[in-house]
matplotlib code that plots the C-alpha trace (Angstrom):
import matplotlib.pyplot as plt

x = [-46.5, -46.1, -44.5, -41.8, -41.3, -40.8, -38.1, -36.4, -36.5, -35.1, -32.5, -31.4, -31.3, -28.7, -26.7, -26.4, -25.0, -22.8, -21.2, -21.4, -19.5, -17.0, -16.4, -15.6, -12.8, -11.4, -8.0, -6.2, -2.1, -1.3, 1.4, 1.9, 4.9, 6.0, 8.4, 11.0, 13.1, 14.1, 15.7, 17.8, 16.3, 18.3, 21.4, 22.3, 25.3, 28.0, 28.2, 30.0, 28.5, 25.5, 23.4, 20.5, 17.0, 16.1, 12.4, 11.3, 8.8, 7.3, 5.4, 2.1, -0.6, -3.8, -2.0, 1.3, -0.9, -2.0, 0.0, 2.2, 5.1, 4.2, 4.9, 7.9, 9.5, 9.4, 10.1, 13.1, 14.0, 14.1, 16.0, 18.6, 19.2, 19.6, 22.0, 24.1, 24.0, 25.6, 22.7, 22.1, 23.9, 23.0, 22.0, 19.3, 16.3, 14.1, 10.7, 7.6, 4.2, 0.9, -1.5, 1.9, 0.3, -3.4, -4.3, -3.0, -6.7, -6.8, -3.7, -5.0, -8.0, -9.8, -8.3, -11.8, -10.6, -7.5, -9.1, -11.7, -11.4, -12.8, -12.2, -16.0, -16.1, -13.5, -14.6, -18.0, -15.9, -14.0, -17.4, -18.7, -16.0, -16.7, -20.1, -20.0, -16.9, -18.4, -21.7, -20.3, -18.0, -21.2, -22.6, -19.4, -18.6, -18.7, -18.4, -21.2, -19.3, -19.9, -18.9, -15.7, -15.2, -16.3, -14.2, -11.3, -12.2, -13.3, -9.1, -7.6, -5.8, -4.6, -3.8, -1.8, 0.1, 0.9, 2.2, 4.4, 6.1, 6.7, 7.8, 9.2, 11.2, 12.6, 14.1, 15.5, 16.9, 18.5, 19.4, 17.3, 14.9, 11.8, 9.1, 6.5, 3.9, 0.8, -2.6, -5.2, -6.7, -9.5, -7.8, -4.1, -1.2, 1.6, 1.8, 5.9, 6.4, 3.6, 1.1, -2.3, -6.0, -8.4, -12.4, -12.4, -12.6, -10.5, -7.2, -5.1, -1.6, 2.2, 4.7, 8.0, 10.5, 14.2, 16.8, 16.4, 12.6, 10.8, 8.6, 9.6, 7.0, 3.3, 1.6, 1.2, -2.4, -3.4, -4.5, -6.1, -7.9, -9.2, -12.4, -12.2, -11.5, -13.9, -16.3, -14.7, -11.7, -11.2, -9.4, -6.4, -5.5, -2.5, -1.0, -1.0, 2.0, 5.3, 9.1, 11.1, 14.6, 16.4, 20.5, 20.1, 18.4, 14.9, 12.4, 9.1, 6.1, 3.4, 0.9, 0.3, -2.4, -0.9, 2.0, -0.1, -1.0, 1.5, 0.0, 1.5, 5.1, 4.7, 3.6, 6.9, 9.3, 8.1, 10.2, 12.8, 12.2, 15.2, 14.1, 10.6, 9.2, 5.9, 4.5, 2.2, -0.9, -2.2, -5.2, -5.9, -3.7, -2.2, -3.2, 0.0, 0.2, -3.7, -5.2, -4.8, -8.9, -8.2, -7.2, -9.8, -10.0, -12.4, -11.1, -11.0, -8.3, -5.2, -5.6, -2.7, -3.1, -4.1, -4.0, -7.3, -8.2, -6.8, -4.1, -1.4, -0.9, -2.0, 2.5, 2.9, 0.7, 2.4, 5.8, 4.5, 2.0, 3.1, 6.8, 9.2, 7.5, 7.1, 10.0, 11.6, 9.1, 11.0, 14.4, 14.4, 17.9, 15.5, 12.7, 11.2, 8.0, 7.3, 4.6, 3.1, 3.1, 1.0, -2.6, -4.3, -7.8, -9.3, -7.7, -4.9, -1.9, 0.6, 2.6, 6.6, 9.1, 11.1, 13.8, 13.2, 16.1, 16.2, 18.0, 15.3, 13.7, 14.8, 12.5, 12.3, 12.1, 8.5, 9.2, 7.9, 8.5, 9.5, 12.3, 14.7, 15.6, 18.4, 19.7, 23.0, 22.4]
y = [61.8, 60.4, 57.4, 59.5, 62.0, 59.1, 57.6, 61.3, 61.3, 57.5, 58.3, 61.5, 59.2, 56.9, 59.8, 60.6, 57.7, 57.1, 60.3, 60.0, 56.8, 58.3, 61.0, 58.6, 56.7, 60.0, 60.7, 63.4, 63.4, 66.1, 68.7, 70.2, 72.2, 71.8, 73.4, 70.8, 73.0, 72.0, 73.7, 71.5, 73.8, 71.4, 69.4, 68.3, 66.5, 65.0, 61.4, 59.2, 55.7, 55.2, 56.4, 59.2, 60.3, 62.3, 64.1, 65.6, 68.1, 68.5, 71.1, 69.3, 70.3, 68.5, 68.5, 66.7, 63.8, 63.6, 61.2, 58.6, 60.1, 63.3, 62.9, 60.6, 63.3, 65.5, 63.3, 62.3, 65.6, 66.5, 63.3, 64.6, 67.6, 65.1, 63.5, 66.6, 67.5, 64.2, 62.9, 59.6, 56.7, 52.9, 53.5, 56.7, 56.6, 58.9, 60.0, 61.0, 62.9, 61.1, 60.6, 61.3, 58.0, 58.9, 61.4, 58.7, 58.2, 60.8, 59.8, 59.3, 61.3, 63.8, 67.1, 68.4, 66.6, 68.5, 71.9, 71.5, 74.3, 72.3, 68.2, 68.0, 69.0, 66.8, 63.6, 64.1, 64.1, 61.2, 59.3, 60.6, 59.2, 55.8, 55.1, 51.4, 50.6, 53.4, 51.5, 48.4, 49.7, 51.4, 48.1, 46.8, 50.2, 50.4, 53.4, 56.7, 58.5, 55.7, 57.7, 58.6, 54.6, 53.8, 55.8, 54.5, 50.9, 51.1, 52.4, 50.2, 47.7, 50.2, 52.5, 49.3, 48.8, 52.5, 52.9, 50.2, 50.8, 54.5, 54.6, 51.1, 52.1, 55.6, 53.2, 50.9, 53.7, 56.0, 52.7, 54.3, 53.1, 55.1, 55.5, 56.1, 58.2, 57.0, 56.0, 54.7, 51.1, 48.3, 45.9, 45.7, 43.2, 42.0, 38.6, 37.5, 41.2, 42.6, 45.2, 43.9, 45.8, 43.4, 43.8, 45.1, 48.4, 51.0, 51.8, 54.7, 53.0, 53.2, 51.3, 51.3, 50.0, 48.9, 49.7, 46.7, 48.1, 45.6, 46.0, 45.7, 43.9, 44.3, 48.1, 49.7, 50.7, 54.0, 53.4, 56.6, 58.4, 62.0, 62.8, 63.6, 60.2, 58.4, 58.4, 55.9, 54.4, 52.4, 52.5, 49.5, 48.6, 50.1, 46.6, 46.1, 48.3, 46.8, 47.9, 46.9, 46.5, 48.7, 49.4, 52.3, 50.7, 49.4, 51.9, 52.4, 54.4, 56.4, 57.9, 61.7, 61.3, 58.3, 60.1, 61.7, 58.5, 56.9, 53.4, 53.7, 54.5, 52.0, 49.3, 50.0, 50.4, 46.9, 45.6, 47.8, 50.8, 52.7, 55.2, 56.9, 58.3, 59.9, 61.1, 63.7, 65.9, 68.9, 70.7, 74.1, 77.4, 79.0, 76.6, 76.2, 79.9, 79.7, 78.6, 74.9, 73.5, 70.4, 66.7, 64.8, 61.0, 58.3, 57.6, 60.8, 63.2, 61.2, 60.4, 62.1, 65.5, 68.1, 71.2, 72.9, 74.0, 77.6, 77.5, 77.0, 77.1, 74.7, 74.4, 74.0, 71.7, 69.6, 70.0, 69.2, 66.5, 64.4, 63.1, 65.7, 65.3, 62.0, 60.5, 60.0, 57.2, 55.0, 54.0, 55.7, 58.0, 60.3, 60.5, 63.4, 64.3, 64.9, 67.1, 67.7, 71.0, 73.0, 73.3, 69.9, 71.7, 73.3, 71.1, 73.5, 73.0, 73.7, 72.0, 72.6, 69.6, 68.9, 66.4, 65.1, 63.3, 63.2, 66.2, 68.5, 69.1, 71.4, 72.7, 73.6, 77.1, 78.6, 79.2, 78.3, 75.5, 71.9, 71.5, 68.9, 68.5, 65.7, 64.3, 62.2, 59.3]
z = [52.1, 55.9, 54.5, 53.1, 55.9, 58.4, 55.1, 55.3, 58.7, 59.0, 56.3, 58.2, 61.8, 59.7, 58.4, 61.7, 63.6, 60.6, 60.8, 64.7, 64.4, 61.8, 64.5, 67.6, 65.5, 64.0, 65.8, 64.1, 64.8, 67.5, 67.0, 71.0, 72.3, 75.8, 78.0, 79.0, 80.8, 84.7, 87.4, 90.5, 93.2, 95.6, 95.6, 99.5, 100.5, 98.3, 96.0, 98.8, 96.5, 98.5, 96.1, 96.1, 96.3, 93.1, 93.4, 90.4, 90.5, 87.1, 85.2, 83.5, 81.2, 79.6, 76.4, 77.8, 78.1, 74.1, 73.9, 75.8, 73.3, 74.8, 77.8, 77.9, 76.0, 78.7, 81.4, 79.5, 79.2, 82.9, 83.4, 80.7, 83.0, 86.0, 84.6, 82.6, 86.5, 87.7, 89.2, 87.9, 88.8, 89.3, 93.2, 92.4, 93.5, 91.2, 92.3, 90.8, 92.1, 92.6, 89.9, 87.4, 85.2, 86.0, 83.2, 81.3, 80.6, 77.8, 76.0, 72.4, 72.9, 70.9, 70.7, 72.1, 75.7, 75.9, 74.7, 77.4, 80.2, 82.8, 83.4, 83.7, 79.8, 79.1, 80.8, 78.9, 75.3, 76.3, 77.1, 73.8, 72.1, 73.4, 73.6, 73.4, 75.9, 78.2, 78.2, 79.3, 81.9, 83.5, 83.9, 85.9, 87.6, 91.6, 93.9, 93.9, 91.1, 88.2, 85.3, 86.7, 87.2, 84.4, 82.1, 84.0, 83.8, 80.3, 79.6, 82.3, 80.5, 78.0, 80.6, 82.5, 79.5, 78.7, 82.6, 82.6, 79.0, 80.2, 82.8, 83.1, 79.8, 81.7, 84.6, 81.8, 79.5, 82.2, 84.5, 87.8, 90.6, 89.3, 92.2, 88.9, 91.1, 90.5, 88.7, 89.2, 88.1, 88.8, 91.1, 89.5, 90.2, 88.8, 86.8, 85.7, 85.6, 83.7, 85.5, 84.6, 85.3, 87.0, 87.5, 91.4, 92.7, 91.5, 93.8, 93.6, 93.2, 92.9, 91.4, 91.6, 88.5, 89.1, 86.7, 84.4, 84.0, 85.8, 88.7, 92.0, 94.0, 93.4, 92.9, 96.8, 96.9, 98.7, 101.9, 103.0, 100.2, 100.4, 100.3, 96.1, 95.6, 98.1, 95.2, 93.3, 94.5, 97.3, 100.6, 101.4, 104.9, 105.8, 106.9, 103.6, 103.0, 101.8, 101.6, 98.4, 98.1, 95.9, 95.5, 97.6, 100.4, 101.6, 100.2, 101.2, 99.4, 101.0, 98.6, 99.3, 102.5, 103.3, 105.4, 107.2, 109.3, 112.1, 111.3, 107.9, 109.4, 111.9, 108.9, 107.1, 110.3, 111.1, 107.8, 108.5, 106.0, 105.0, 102.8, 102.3, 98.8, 98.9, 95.8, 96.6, 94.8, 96.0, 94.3, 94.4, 92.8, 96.4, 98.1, 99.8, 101.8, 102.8, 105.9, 106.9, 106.6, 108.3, 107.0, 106.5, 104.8, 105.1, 108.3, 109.8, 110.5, 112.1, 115.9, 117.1, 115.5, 117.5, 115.1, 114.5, 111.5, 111.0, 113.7, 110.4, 106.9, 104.5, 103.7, 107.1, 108.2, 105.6, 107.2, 111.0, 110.4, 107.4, 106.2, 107.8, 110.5, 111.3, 109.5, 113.0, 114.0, 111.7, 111.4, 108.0, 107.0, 104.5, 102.5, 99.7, 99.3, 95.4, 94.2, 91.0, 89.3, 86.3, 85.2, 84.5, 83.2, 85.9, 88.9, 89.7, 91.8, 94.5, 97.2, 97.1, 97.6, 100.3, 101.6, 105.3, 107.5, 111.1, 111.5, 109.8, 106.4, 103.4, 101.6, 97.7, 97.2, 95.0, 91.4, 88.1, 85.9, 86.7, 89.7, 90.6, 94.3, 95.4, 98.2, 98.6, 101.0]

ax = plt.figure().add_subplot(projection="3d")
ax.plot(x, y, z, "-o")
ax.set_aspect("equal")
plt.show()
């Protein structure tokens, strides 16, 4: 009788894996309606043929990221309301918010990762549906949070791959500069034009594409991550910040914190920066109206900011202590500051736009649903 309880039992312990297995390889086709209309909250100056700086401020939901079809789709479709505007010519500049190709992680995924209210819930499907590659990317994972690394590194090279044909193939197709926000990979670069994941630490990194769809000079790693990404991504010296040359002009990128700090506007004034993109993220529903808690990064709030904590808004302390603020310590004409918009599971969001030049800032009005601001240089 034992003999064939421990039979049942080893039959039953088959059954399951089997149908455990089954599950992990089981992607159903998604059917997911988005909302891909945009506003232009902002249209300064007139088209003299030195080009322009295009932010757009999208609207973005788990399920956008389903797939990669998904959410070119609606990019596309903001960039079809640019140009039915006159906004796209061979000298824009279009920019994106940070962590845009992030989420990247769950295109593909189970619809249990998108129908997850939390992104605890849904990290913890997308390990169950890859026990094997999630096992081995534990082994090679660096940093105190190791499942977040790890389901990133286990997805890098398809995530690498997924970036560049998206958002590479939006330059190409709508002939742009595309600052494509940003996402985050184990120590990538650039090899004869192809963005490839490598085995390092994980970086928080923009690319920009020109208008043929190529990359323009290796990915610009964040230099000054926030305390939510400390845990497993890694910091790169500022120095290590580089201007590209683009029709409009020579653009630099600061990702989100990263123009907060005067030693990344004195990094890119040194190569004579013209033009400033940074793609920004800000967490939080209200965020924006609520009491300013104080910056803080690995290294520290920045030296030469004096605010305390409390003394302004959370908006405002944007506007002093960041681009519009200190675009003047450069010999830049104007830069935009990008944010993303929507309910990525349970992250939240805020943060409005706005277009700095020496003069002052303009600032994108609150609204719902994606915006487009412009500037004509």
């Amino acid at each position: 009788m034992s003999r064939l309880i421990r039979r049942g039992l080893l039959l039953a312990l088959v059954f399951a894996l089997t149908g455990y297995a089954t599950w992990t390889q089981w992607r159903p086709a998604s059917h997911y309606q988005s909302d891909l209309h945009s506003d232009l909250a902002l249209n300064l100056g007139n088209d003299q043929g030195r080009g322009n700086l295009l932010g757009i401020q999208p609207e973005l939901f788990g399920a956008d990221y389903r797939s990669v079809l998904h959410l070119q789709r609606k990019l596309s479709a903001y960039l079809d309301q640019a140009r039915q505007n006159g906004l796209l010519n061979a000298k824009t500049i279009v920019i994106l918010p940070e962590h845009i190709g992030t989420w990247l992680v769950a295109a593909g995924e189970k619809p249990e990762v998108f129908s997850a209210n939390h992104l605890q819930h849904a990290m913890l499907w997308l390990a169950l549906s890859h026990p094997l590659d999630l096992g081995l990317a534990l082994l090679q994972a660096q940093g105190a949070e190791r499942l977040s690394d790890a389901l990133f590194r286990m997805k890098a090279e398809q995530m690498a791959a997924d970036y560049q044909s998206l958002f590479g193939g939006l330059a190409e197709s709508y002939g742009v500069t595309l600052v494509a926000g940003s996402i985050v990979l184990p120590e990538p670069r650039v090899e004869e034009g192809v963005l490839h994941a490598g085995d390092g630490p994980l970086y928080n990194v923009s690319l920009v594409f020109g208008p043929n769809g190529l990359p323009l000079g290796q990915p610009q790693r964040k230099a000054f991550p926030i305390p939510s990404e400390t845990g497993f991504t890694a910091a790169a010296p500022s120095s290590a910040l580089r201007v590209v040359d683009t029709p409009a002009g020579r653009l630099g990128v600061l990702i989100c914190a990263d123009s907060w700090y005067p030693q990344s506007y004195a990094a890119l004034a040194e190569q004579g920066v013209e033009l400033l993109a940074v793609p920004a993220f800000l967490t939080g529903n209200g965020l924006w109206q609520q009491p300013w808690g104080g910056y803080t990064t690995f290294a520290g709030t920045p030296a030469d900011v004096a605010t305390r904590a409390g003394e302004l808004s959370e908006g405002d302390a944007w506007l002093r202590h960041s681009l519009p603020g200190r675009l003047s310590s450069t010999q830049a004409r104007a830069g935009l500051t990008v944010f993303m918009r929507g309910q990525l599971w349970d992250l939240g969001s805020d943060g409005q736009s706005v277009v700095a030049q020496p003069e002052g800032h303009h600032l994108i009005d609150e609204g719902r649903g994606a915006r487009l601001l412009n500037l004509w240089l």
